[in-house]
C-alpha positions as CSV (number, residue, x, y, z in Angstrom):
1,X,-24.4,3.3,10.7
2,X,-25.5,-0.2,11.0
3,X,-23.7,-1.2,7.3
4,X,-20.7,0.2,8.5
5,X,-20.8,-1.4,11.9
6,X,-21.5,-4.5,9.9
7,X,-19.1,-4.5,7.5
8,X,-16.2,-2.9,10.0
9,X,-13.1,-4.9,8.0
10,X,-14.8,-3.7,4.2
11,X,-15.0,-0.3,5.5
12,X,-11.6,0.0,6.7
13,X,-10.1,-1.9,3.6
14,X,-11.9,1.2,1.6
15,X,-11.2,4.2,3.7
16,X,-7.5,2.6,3.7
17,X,-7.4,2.7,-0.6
18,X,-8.8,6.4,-0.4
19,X,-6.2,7.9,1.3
20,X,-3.9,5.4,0.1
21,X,-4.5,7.0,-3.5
22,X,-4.2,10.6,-1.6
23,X,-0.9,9.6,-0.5
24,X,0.4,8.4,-3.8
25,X,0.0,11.8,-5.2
26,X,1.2,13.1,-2.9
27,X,4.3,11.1,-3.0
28,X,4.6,11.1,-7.0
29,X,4.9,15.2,-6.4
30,X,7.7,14.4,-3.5
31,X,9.5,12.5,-6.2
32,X,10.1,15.7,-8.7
33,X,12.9,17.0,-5.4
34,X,13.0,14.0,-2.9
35,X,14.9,10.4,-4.0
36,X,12.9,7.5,-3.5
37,X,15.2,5.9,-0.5
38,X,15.3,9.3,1.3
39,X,11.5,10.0,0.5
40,X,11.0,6.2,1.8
41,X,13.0,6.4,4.7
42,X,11.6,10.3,5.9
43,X,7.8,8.8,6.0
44,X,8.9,5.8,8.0
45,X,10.2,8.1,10.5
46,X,7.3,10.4,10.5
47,X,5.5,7.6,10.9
48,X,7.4,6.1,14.1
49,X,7.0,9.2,16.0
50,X,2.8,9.2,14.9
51,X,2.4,5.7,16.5
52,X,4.8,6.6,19.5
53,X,2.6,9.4,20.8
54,X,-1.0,7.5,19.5
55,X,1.0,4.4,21.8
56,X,1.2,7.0,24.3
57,X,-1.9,8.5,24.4
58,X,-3.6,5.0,24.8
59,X,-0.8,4.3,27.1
60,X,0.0,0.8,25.5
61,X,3.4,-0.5,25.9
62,X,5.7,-1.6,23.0
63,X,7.0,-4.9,24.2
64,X,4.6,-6.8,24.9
65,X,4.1,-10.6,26.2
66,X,3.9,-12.2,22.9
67,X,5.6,-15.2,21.7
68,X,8.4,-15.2,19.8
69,X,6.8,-16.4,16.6
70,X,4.8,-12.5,16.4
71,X,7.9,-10.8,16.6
72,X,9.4,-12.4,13.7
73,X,6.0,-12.3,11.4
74,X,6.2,-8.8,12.6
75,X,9.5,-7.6,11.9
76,X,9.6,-9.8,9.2
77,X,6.8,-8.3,7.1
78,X,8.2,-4.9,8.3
79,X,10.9,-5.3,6.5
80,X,10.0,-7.2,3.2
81,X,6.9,-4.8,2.8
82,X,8.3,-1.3,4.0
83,X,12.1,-1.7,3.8
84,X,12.3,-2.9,0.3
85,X,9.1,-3.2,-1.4
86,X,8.2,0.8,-0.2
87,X,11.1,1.3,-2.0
88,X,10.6,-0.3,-5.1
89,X,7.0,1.3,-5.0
90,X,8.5,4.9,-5.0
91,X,11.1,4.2,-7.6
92,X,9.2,3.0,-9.8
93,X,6.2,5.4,-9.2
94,X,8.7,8.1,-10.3
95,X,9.3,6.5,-14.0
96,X,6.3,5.0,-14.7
97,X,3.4,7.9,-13.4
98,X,0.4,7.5,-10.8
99,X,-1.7,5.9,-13.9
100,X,0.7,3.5,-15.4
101,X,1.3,2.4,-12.0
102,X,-3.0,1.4,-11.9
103,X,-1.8,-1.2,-14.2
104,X,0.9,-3.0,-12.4
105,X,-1.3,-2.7,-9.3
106,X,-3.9,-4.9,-10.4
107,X,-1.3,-7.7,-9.5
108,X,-1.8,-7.2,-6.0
109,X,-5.1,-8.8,-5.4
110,X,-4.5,-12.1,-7.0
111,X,-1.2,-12.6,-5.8
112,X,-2.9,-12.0,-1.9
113,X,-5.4,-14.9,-2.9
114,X,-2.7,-17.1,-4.2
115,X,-0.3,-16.2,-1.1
116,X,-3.7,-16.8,1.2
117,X,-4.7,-20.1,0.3
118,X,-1.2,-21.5,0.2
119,X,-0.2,-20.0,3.4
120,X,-3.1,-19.4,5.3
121,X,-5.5,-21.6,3.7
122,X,-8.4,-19.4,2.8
123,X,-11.1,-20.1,0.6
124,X,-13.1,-17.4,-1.3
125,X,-17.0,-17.8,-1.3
126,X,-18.4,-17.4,-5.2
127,X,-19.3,-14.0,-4.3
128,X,-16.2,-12.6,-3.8
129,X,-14.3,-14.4,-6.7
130,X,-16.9,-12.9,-9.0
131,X,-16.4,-9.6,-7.2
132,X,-12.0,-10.5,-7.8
133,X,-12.5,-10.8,-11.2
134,X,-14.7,-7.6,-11.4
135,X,-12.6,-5.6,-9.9
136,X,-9.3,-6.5,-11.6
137,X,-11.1,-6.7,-15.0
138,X,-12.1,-3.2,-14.1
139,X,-8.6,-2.4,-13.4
140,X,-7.0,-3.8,-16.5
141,X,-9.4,-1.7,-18.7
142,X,-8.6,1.4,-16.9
143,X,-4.8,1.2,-17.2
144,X,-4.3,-0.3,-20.0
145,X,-4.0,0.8,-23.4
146,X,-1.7,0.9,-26.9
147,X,-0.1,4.4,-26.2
148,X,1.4,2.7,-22.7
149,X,1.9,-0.9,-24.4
150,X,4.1,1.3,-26.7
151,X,6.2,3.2,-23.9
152,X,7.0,-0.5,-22.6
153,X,9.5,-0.7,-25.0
154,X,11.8,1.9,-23.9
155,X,14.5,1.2,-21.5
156,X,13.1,3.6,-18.3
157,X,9.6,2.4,-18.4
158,X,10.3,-1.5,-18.4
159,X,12.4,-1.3,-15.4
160,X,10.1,1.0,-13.6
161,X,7.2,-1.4,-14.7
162,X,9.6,-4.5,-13.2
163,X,10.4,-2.8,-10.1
164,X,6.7,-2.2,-9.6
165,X,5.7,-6.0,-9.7
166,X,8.5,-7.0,-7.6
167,X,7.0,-4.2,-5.1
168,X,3.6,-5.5,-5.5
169,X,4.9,-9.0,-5.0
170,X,6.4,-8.4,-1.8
171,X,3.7,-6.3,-0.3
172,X,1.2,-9.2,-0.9
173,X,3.7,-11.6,1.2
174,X,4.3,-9.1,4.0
175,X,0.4,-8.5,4.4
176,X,-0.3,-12.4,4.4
177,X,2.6,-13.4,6.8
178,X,1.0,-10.7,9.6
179,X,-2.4,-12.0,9.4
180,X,-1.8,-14.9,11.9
181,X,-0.3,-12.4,14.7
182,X,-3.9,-10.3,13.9
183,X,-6.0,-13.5,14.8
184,X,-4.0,-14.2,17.7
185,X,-5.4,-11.2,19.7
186,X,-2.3,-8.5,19.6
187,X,-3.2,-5.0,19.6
188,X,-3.8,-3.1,16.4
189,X,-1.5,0.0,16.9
190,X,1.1,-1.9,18.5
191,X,1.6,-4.6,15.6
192,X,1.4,-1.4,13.1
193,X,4.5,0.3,15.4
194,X,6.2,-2.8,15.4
195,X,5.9,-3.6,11.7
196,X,7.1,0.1,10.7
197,X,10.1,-0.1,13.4
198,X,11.6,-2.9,11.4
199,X,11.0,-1.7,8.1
200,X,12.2,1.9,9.4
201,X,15.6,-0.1,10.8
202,X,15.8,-2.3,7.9
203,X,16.0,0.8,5.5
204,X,18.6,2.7,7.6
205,X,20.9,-0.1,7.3
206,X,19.9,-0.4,3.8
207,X,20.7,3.4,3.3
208,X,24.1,2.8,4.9
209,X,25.6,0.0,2.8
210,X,24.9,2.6,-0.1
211,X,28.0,4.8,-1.6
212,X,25.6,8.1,-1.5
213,X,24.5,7.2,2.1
214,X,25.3,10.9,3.2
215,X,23.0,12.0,0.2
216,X,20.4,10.0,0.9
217,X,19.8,11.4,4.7
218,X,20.9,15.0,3.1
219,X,17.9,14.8,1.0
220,X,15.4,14.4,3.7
221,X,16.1,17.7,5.4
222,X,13.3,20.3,4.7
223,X,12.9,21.5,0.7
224,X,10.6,22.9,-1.3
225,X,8.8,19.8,-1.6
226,X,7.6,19.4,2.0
227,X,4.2,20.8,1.1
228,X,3.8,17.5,-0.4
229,X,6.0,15.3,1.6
230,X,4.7,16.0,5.2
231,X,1.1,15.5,4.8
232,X,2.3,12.6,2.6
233,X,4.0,11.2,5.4
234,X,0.9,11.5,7.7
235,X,-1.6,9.5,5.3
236,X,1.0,7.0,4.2
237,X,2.6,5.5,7.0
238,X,0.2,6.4,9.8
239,X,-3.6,7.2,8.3
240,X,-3.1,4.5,5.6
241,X,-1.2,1.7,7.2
242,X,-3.0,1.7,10.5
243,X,-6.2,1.6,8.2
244,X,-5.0,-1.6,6.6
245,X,-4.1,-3.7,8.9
246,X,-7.4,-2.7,10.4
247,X,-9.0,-4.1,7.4
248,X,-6.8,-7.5,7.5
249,X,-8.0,-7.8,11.0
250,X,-11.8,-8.1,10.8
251,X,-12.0,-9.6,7.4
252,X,-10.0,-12.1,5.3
253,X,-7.0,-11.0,3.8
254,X,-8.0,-11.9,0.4
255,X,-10.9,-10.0,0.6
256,X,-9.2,-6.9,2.3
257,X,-6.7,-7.0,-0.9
258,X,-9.5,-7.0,-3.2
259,X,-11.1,-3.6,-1.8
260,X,-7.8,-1.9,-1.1
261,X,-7.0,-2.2,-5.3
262,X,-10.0,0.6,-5.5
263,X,-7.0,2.9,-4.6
264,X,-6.5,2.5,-8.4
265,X,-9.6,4.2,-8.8
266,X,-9.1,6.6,-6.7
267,X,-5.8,7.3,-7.8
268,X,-7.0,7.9,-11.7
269,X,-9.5,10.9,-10.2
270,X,-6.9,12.3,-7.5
271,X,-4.3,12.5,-10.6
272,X,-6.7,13.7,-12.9
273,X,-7.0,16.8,-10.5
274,X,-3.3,17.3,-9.1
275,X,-1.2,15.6,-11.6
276,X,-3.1,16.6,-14.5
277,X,-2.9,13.4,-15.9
278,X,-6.2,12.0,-18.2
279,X,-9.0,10.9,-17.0
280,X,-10.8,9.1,-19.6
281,X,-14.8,7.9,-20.4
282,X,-12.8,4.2,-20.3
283,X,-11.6,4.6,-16.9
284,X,-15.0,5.6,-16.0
285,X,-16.7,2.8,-17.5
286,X,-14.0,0.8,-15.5
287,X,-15.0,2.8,-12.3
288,X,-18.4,1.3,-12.4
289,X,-17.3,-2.1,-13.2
290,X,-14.6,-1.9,-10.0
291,X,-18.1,-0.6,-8.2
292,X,-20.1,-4.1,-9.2
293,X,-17.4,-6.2,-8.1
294,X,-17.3,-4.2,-4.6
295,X,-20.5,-4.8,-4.4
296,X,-20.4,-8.9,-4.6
297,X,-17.6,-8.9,-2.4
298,X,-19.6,-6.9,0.6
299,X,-22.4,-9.0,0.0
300,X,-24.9,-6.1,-1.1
């Protein structure tokens, strides 16, 4: 109990990348009946009404006296991380596979370091950039190999692979951006309400410019692929999210990135089991590696 209490932000920044790697799963299985805007914009709503009644139950107001300079950061990384990088995510999760996307993910954690020191200013300790480089190692030998190189070549698999750096890209900037409004004090659940209120907004305006709109809301009416979608909805944009901005909170962002990427990990033993897709003796050995770095960023 002590290690936990002590390392509140690690934990946090872990718990957030397991169910983070539950919910991609789940979400690649929504995919098969649910487009990725409808799928994108249904979990954003489920996840509205979870932080309306958890803001209710703690009886915490949604406007709150804050300056205008947290709204923006707020709204801002709302909708550059939900409205159109969630949306890039899912797309390109649907071409590329829970495994291929382990690859494109490893982008994540350097471009939060980058994104940190320019914008924030942060500077690693040793420990944690041998931990980085551990980790992201770890992730490049799981995900990549000549099979996948290969597939890169055709048409459906480069753009998914595009969309999912672009996706990557923009989640790094939305995450950095928030971290001031997390030092200055404001509450946990209602900077994660706020945040998912602008991306939610963002992508019904988004869904409305479209020709299929009427499609698009059609699609998130109850199917067969609820099973998948509602508990999907719960982890992702409640569980999850609330998880990671936790993690930002107590500990540098940079750091937070770095132990979110285990997700990957995760991800390769959750698809393994549901997706029936391979788990091999290299990601394994790359498990253990990812483990190492974890272990120098902690400070075990």
């Amino acid at each position: 109990m002590n290690v936990l209490t002590s390392h509140l932000g690690e934990t946090f920044a872990i718990l957030c990348g397991l169910f983070w790697a539950i919910a991609v799963c789940l979400f690649k299985k929504s995919g098969e009946t649910m487009r990725p805007m409808s799928l994108n914009l249904f979990k954003n709503c489920m996840g509205v009404a979870f932080f309306a009644i958890t803001l209710a139950i703690l009886r915490q107001p949604l406007i709150i006296p804050a300056p205008p300079r947290d709204y923006i950061l707020v709204i801002l990384s709302g909708v550059v991380g939900m409205t159109v990088a969630d949306t890039l995510f899912l797309s390109s999760l649907n071409k590329i596979g829970a495994s291929l996307w382990g690859l494109v993910d490893c982008l994540y954690t350097p471009s939060v370091i980058v994104l940190a020191f320019f914008l924030l200013g942060e500077r690693l300790e040793w420990s944690s950039l041998v931990g980085a480089s551990f980790i992201v190692s770890a992730i490049l030998i799981a995900s990549l190999n000549i099979r996948e190189l290969k597939e890169l070549r055709s048409s459906g698999i480069a753009s998914g692979v595009l969309q999912g750096v672009g996706a990557i890209l923009l989640m790094a900037f939305g995450a950095v951006i928030m971290k001031p409004v997390l030092e200055a004090g404001r509450p946990l659940v209602w900077v994660t309400q706020m945040r998912l209120i602008a991306g939610t907004v963002g992508l019904v305006a988004l869904a409305l410019f479209r020709r299929d709109r009427w499609a698009v809301f059609a699609k998130m009416w109850p199917g067969r692929g609820w099973k998948y979608t509602l508990p999907g909805a719960f982890l992702g944009p409640y569980v999850t999210i609330l998880l990671w901005v936790a993690g930002m909170k107590y500990i540098q962002v940079s750091v937070a990135a770095m132990l979110n990427q285990l997700s990957v990990f995760f991800i390769f033993i959750f698809a393994y089991f549901f997706l029936k897709e391979p788990l091999t003796l290299r990601k394994a050995l790359a498990l253990a590696i990812a483990f190492v770095g974890v272990a120098f960023v902690v400070g075990f």
